[in-house]
N, CA, C, O and CB atoms as a CASP TS submission, in Angstrom:
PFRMAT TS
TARGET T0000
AUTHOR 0000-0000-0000
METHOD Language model
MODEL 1
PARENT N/A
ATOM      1  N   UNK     1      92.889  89.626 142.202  1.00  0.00           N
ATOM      2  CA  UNK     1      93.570  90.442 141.222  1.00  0.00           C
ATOM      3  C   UNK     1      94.574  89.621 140.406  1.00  0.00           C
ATOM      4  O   UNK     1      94.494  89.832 139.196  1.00  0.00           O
ATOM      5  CB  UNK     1      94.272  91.599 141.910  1.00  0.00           C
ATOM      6  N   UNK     2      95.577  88.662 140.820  1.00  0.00           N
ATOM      7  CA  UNK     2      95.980  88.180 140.461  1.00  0.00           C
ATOM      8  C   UNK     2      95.570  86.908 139.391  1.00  0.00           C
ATOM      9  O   UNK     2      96.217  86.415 138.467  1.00  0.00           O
ATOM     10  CB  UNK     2      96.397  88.256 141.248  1.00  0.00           C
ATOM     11  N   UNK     3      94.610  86.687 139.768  1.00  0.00           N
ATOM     12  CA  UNK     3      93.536  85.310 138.926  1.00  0.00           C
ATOM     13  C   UNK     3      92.892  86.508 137.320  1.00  0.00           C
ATOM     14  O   UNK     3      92.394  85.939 136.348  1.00  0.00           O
ATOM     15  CB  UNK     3      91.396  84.569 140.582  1.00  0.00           C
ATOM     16  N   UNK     4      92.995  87.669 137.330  1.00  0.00           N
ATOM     17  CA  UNK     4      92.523  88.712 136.616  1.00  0.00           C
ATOM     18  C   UNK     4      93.934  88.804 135.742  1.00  0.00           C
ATOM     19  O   UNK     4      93.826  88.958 134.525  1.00  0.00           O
ATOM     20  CB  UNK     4      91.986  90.083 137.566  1.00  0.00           C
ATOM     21  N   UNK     5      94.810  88.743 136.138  1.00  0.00           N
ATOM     22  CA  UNK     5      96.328  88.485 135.195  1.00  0.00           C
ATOM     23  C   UNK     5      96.810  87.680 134.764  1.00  0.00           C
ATOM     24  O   UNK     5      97.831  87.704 134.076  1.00  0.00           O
ATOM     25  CB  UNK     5      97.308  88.659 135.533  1.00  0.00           C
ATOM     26  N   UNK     6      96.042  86.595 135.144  1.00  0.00           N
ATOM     27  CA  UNK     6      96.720  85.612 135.040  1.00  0.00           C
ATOM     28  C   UNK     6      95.773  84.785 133.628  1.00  0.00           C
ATOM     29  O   UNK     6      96.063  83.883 132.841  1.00  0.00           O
ATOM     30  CB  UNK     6      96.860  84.886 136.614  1.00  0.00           C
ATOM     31  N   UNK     7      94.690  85.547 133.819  1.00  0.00           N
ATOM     32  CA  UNK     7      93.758  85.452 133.070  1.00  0.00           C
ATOM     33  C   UNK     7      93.841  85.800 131.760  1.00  0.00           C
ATOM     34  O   UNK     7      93.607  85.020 130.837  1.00  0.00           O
ATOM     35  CB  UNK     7      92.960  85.958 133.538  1.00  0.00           C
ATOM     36  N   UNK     8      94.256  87.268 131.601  1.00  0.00           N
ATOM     37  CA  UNK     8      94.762  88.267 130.429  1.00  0.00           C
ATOM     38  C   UNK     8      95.858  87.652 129.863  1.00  0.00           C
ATOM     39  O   UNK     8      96.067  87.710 128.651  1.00  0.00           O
ATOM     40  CB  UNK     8      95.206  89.749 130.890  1.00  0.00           C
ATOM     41  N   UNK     9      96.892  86.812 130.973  1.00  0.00           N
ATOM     42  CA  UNK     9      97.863  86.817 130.077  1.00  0.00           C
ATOM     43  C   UNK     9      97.869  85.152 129.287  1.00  0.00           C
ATOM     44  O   UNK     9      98.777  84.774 128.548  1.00  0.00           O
ATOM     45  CB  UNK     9      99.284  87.276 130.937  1.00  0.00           C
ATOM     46  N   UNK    10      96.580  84.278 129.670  1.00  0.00           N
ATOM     47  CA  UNK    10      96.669  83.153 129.172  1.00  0.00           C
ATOM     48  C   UNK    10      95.587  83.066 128.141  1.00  0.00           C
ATOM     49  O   UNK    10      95.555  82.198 127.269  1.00  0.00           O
ATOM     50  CB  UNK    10      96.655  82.194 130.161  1.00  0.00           C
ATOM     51  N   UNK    11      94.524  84.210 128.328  1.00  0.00           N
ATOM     52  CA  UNK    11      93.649  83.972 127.019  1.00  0.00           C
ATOM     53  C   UNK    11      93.517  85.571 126.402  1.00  0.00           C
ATOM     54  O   UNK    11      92.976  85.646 125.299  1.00  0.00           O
ATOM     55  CB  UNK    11      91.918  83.186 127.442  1.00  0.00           C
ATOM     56  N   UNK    12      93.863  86.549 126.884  1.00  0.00           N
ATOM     57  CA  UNK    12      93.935  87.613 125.492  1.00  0.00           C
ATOM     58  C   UNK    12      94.672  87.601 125.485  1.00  0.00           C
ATOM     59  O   UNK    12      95.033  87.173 124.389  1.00  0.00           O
ATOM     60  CB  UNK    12      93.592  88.822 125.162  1.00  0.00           C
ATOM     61  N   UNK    13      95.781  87.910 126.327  1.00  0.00           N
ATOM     62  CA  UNK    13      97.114  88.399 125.458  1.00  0.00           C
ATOM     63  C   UNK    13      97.445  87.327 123.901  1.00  0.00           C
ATOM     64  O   UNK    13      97.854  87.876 122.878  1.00  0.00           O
ATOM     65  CB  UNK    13      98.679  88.215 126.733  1.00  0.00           C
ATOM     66  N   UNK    14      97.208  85.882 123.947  1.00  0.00           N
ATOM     67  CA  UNK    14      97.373  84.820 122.430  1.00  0.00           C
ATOM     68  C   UNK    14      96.461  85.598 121.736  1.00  0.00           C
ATOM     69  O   UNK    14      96.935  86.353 120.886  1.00  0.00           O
ATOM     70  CB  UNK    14      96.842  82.923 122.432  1.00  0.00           C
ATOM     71  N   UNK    15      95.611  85.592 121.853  1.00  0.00           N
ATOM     72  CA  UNK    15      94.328  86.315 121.043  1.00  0.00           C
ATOM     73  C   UNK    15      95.031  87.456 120.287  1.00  0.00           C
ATOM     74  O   UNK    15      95.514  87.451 119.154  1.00  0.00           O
ATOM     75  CB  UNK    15      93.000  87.008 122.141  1.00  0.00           C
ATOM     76  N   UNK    16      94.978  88.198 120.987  1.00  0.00           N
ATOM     77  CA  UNK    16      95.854  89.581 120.507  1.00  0.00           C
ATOM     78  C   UNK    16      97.000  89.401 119.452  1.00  0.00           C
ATOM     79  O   UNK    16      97.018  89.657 118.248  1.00  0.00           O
ATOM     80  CB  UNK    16      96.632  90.245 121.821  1.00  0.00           C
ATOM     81  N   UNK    17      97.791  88.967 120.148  1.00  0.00           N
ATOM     82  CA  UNK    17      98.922  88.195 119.066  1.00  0.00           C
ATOM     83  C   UNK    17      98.607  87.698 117.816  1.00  0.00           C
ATOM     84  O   UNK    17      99.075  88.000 116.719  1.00  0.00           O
ATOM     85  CB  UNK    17      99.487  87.004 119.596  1.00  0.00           C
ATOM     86  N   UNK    18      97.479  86.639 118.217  1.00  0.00           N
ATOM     87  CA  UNK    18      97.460  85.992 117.198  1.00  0.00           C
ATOM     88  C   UNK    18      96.891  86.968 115.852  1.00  0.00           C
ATOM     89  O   UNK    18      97.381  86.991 114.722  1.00  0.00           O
ATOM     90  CB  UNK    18      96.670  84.773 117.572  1.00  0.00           C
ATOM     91  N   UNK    19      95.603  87.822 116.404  1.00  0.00           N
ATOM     92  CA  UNK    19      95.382  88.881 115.416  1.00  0.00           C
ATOM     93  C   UNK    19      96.056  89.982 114.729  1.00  0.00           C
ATOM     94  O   UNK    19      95.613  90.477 113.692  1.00  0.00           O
ATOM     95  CB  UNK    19      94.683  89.363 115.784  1.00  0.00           C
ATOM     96  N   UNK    20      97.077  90.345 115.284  1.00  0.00           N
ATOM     97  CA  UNK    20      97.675  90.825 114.782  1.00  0.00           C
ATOM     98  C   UNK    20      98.513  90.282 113.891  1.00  0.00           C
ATOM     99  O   UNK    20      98.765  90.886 112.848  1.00  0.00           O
ATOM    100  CB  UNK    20      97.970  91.325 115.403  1.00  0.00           C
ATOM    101  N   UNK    21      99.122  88.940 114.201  1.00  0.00           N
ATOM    102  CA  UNK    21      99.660  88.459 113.052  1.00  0.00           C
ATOM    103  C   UNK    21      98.942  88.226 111.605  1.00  0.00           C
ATOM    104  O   UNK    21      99.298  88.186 110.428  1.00  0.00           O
ATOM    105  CB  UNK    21     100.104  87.377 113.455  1.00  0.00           C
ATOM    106  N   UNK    22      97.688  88.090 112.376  1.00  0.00           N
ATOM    107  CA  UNK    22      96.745  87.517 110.933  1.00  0.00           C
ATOM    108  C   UNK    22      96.207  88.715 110.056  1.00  0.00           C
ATOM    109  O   UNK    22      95.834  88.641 108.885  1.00  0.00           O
ATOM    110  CB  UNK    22      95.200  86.574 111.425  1.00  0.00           C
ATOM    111  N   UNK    23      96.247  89.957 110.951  1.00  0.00           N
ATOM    112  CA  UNK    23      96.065  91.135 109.760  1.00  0.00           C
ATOM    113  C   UNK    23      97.174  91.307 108.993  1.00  0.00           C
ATOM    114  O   UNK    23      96.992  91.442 107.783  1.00  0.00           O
ATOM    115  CB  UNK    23      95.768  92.561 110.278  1.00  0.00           C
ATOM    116  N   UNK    24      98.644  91.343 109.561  1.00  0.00           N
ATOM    117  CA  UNK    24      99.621  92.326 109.328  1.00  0.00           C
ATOM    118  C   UNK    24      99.640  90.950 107.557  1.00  0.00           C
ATOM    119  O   UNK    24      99.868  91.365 106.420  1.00  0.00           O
ATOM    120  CB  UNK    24     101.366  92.623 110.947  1.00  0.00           C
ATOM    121  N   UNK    25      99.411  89.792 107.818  1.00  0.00           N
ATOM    122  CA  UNK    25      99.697  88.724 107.044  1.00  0.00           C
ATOM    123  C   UNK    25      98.822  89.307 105.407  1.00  0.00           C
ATOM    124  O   UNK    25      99.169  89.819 104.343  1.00  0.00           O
ATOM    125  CB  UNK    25      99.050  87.136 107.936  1.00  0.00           C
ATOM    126  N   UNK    26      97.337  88.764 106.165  1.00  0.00           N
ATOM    127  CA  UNK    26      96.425  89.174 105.234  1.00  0.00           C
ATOM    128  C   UNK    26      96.847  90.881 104.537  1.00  0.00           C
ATOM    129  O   UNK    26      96.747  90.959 103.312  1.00  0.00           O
ATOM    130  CB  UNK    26      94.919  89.084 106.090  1.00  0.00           C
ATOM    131  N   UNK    27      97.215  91.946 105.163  1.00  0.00           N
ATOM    132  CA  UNK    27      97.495  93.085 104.284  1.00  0.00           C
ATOM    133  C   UNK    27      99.725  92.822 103.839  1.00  0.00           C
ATOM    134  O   UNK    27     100.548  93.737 103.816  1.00  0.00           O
ATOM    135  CB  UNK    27      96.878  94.944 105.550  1.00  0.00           C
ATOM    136  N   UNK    28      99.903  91.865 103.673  1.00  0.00           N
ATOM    137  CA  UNK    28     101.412  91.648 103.411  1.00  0.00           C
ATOM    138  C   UNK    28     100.754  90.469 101.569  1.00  0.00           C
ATOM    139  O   UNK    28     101.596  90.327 100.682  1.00  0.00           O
ATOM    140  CB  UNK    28     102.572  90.442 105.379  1.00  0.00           C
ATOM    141  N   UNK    29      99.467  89.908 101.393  1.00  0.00           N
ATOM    142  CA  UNK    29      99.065  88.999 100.499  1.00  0.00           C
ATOM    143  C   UNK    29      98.524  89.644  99.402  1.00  0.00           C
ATOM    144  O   UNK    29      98.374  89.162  98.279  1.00  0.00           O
ATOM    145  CB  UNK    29      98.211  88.108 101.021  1.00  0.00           C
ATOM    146  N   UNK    30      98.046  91.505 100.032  1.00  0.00           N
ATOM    147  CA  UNK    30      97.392  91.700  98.590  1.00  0.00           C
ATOM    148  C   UNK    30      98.549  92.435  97.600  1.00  0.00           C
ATOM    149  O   UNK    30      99.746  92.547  97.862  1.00  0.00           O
ATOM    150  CB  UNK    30      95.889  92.764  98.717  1.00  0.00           C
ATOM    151  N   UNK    31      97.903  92.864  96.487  1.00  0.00           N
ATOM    152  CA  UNK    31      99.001  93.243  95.612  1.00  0.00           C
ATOM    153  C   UNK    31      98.650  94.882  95.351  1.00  0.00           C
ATOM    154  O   UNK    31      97.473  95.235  95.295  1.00  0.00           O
ATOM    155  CB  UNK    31      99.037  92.228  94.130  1.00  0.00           C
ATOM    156  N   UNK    32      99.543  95.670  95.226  1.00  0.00           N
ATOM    157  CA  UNK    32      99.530  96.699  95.184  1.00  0.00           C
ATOM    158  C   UNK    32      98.584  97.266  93.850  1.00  0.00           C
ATOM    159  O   UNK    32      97.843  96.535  93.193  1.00  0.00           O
ATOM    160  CB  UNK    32     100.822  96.965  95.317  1.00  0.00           C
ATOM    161  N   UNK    33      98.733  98.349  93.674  1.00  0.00           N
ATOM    162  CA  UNK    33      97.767  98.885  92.128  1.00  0.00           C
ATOM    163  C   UNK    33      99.341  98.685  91.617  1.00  0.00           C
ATOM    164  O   UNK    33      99.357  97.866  90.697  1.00  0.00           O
ATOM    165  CB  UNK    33      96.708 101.003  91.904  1.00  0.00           C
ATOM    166  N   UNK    34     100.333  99.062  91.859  1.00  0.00           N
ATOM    167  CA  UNK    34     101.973  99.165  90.934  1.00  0.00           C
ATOM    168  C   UNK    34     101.992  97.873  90.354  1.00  0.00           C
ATOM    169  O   UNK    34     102.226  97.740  89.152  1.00  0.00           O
ATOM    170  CB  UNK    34     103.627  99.378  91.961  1.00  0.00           C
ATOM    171  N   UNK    35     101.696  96.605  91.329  1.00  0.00           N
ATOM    172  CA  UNK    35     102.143  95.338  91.290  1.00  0.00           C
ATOM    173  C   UNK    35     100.721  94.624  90.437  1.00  0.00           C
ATOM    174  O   UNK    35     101.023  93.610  89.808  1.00  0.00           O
ATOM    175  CB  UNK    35     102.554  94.750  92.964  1.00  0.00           C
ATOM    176  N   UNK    36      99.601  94.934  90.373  1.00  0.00           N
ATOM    177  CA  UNK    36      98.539  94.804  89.127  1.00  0.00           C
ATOM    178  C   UNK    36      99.274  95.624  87.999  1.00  0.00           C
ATOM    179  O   UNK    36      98.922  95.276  86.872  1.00  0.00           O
ATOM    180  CB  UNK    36      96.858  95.518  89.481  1.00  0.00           C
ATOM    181  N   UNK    37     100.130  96.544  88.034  1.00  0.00           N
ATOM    182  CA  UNK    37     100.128  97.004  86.689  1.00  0.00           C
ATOM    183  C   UNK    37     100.939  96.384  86.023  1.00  0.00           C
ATOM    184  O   UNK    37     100.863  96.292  84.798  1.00  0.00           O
ATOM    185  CB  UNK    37     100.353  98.237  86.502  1.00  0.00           C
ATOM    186  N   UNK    38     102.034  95.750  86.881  1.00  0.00           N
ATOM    187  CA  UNK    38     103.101  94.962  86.353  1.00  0.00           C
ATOM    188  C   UNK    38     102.506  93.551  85.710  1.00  0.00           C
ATOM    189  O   UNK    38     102.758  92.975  84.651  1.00  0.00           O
ATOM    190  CB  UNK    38     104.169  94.694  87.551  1.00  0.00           C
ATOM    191  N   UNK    39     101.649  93.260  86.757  1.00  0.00           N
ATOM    192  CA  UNK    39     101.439  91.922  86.294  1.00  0.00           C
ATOM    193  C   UNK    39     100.454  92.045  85.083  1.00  0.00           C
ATOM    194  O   UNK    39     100.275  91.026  84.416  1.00  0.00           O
ATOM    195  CB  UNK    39     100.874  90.977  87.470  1.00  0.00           C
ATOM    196  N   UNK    40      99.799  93.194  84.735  1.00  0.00           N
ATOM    197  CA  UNK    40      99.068  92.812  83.293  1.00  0.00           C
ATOM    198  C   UNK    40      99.851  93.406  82.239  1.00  0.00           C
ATOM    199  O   UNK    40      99.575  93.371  81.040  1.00  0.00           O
ATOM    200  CB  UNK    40      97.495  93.380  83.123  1.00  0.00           C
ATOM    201  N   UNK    41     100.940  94.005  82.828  1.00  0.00           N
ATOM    202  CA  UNK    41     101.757  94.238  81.581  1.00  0.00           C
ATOM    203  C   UNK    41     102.625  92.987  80.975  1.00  0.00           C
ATOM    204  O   UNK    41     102.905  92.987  79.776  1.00  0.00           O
ATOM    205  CB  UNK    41     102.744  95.389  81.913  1.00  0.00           C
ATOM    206  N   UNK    42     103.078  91.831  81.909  1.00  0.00           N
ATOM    207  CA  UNK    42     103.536  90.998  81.807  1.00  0.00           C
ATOM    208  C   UNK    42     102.898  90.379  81.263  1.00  0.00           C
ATOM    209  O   UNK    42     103.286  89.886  80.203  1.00  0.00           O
ATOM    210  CB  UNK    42     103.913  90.677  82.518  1.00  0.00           C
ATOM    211  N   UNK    43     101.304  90.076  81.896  1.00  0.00           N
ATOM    212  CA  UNK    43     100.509  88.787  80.852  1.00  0.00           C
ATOM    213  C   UNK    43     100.205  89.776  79.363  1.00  0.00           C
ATOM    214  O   UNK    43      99.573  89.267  78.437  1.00  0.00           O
ATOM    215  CB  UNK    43      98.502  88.024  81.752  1.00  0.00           C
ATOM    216  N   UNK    44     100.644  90.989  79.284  1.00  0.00           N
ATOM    217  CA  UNK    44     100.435  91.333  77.951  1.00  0.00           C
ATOM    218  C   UNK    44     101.809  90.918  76.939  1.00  0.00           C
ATOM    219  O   UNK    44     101.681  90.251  75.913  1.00  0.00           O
ATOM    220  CB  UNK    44     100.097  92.944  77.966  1.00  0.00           C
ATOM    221  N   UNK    45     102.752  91.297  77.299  1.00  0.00           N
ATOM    222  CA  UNK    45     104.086  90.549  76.512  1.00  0.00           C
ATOM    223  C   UNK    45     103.767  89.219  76.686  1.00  0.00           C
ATOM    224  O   UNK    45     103.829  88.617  75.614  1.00  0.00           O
ATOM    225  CB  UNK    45     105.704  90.833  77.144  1.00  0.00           C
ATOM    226  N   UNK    46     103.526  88.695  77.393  1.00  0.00           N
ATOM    227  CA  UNK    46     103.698  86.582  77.606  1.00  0.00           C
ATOM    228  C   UNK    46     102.493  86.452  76.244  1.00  0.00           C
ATOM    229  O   UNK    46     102.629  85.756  75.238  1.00  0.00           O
ATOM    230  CB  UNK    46     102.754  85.465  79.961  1.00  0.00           C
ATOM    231  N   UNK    47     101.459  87.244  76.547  1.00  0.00           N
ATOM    232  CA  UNK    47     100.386  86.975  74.675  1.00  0.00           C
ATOM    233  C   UNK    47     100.955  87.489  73.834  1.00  0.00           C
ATOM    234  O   UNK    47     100.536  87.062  72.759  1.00  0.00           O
ATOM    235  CB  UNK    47      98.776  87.689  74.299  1.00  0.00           C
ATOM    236  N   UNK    48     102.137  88.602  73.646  1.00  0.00           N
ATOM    237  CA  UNK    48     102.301  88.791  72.387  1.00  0.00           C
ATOM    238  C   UNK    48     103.505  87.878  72.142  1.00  0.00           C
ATOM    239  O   UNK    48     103.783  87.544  70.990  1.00  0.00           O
ATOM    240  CB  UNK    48     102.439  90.253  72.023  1.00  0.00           C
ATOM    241  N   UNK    49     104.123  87.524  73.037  1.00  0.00           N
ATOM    242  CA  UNK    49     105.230  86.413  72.938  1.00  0.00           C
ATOM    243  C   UNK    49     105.021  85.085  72.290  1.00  0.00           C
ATOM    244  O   UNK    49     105.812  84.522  71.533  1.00  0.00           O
ATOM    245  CB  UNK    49     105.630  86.069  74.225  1.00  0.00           C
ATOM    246  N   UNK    50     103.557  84.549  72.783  1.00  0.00           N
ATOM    247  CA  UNK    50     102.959  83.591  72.156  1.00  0.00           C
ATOM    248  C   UNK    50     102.626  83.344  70.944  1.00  0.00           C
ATOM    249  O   UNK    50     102.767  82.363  70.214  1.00  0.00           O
ATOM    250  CB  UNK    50     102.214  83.481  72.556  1.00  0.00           C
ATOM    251  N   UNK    51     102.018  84.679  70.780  1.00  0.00           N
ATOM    252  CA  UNK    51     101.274  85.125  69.137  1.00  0.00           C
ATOM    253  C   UNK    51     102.537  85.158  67.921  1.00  0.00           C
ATOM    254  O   UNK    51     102.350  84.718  66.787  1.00  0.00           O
ATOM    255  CB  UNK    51     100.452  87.096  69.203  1.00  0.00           C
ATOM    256  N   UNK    52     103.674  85.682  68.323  1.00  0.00           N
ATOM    257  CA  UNK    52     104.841  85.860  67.679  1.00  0.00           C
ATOM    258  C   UNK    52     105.560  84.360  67.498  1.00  0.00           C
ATOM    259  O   UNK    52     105.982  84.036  66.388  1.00  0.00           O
ATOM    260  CB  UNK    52     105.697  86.919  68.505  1.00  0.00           C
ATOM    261  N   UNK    53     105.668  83.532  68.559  1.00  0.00           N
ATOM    262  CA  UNK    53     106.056  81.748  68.234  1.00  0.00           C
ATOM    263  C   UNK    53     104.605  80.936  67.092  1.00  0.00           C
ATOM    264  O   UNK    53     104.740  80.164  66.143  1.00  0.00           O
ATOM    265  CB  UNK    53     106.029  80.641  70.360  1.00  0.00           C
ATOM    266  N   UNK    54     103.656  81.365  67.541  1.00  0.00           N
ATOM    267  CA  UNK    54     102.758  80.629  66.503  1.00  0.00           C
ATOM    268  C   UNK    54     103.320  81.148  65.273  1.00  0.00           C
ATOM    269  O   UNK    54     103.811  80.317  64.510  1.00  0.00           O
ATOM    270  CB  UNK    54     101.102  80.914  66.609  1.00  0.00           C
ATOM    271  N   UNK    55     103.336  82.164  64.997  1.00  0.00           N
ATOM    272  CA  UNK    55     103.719  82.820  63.463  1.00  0.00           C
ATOM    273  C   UNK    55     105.041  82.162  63.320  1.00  0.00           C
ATOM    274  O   UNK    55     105.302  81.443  62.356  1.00  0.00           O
ATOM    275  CB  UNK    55     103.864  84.698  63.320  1.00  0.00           C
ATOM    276  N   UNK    56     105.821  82.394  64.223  1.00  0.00           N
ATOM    277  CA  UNK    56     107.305  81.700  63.498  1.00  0.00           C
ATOM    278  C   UNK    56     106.892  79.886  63.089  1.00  0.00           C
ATOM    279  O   UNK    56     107.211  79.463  61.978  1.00  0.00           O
ATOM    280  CB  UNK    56     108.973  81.760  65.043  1.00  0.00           C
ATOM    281  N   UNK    57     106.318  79.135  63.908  1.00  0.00           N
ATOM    282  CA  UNK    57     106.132  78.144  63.591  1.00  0.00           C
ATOM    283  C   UNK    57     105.280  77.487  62.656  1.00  0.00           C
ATOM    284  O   UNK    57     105.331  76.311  62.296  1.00  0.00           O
ATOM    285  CB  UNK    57     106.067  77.880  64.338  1.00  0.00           C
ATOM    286  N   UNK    58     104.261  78.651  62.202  1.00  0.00           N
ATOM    287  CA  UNK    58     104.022  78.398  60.906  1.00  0.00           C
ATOM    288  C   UNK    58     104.795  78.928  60.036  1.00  0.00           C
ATOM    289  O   UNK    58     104.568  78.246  59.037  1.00  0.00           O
ATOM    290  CB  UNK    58     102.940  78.673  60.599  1.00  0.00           C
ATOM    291  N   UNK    59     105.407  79.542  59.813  1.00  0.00           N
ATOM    292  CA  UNK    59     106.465  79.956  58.900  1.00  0.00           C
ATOM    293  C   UNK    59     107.688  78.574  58.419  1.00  0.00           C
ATOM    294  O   UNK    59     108.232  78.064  57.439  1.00  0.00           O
ATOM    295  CB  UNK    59     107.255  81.292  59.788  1.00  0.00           C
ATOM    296  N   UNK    60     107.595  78.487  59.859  1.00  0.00           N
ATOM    297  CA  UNK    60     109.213  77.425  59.655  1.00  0.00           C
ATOM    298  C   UNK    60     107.601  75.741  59.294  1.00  0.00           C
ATOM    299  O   UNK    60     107.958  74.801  58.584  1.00  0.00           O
ATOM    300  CB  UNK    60     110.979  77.200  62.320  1.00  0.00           C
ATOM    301  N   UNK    61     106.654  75.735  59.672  1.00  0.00           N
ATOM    302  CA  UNK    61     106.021  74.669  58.842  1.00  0.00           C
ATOM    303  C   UNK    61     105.844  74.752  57.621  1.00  0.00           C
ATOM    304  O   UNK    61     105.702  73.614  57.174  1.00  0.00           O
ATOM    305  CB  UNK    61     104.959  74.384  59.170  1.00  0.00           C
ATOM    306  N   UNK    62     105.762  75.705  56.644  1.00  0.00           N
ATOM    307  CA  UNK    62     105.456  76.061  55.458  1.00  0.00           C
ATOM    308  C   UNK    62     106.966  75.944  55.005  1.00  0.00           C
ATOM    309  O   UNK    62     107.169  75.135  54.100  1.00  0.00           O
ATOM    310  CB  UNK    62     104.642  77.450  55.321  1.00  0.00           C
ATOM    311  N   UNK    63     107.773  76.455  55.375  1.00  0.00           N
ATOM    312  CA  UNK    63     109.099  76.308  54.975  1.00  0.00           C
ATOM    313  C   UNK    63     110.038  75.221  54.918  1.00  0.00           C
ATOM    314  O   UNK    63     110.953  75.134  54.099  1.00  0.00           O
ATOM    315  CB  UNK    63     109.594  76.988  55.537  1.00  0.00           C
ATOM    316  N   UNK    64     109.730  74.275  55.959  1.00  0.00           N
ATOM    317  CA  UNK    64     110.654  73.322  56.387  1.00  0.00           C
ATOM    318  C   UNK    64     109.845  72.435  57.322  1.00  0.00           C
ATOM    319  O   UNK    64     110.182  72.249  58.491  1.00  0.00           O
ATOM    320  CB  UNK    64     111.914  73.966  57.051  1.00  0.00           C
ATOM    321  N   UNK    65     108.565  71.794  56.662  1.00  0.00           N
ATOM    322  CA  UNK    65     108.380  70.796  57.418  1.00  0.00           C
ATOM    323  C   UNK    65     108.362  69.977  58.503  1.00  0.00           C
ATOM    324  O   UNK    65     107.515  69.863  59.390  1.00  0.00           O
ATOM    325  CB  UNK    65     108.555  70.562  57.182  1.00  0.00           C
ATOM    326  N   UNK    66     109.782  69.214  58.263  1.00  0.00           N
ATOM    327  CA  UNK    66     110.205  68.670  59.460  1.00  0.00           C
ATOM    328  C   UNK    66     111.667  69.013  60.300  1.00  0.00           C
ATOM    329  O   UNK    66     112.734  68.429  60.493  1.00  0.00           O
ATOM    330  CB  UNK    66     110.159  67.362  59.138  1.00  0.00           C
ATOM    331  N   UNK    67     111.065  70.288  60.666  1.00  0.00           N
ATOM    332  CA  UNK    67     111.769  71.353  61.659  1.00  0.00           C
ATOM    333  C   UNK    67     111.257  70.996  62.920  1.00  0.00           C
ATOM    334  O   UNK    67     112.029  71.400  63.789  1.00  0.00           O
ATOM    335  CB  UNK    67     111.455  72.964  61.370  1.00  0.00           C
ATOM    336  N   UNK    68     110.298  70.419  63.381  1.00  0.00           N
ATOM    337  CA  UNK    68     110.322  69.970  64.530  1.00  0.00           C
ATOM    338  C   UNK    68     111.358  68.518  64.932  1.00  0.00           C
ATOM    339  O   UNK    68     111.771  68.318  66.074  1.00  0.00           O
ATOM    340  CB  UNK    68     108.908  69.813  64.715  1.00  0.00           C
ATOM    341  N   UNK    69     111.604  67.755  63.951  1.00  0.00           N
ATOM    342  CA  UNK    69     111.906  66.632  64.475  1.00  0.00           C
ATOM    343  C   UNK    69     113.559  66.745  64.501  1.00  0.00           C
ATOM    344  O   UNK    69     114.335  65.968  65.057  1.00  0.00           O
ATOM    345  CB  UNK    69     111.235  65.433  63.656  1.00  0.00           C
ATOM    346  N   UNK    70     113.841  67.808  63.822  1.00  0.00           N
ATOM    347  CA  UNK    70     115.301  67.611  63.950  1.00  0.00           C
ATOM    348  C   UNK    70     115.851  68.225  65.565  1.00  0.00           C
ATOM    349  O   UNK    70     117.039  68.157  65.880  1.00  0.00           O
ATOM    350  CB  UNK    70     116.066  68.499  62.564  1.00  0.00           C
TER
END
């Protein structure tokens, strides 16, 4: 009986542990539907953010040349 505990506690009980850590991990990595909404709202401002510096920088090229070098 004792070789039966001693057993459990040197190869399932790690086992156990260890799985549980590795689910609780794997469901702590995905991202929520809230946290997708954020993030494509974000990559939607970061493109219109972009789109809005190209325009200024052709503006200020048509205008002022050498506005980069100063």
């Amino acid at each position: 009986m004792e070789t039966l505990g001693i057993l459990f506690m040197v190869v399932v009980a790690p086992l156990m542990i260890i799985f549980h850590y590795v689910t609780k991990w794997k469901q702590s990595t995905t991202l929520t539907s809230e946290d997708e909404k954020i993030l494509t709202e974000m990559w939607d401002s970061a493109e219109r953010i972009e789109a809005r510096i190209q325009n200024i920088e052709r503006i200020l090229d048509a205008e002022s040349p050498d506005w980069r070098t100063k």
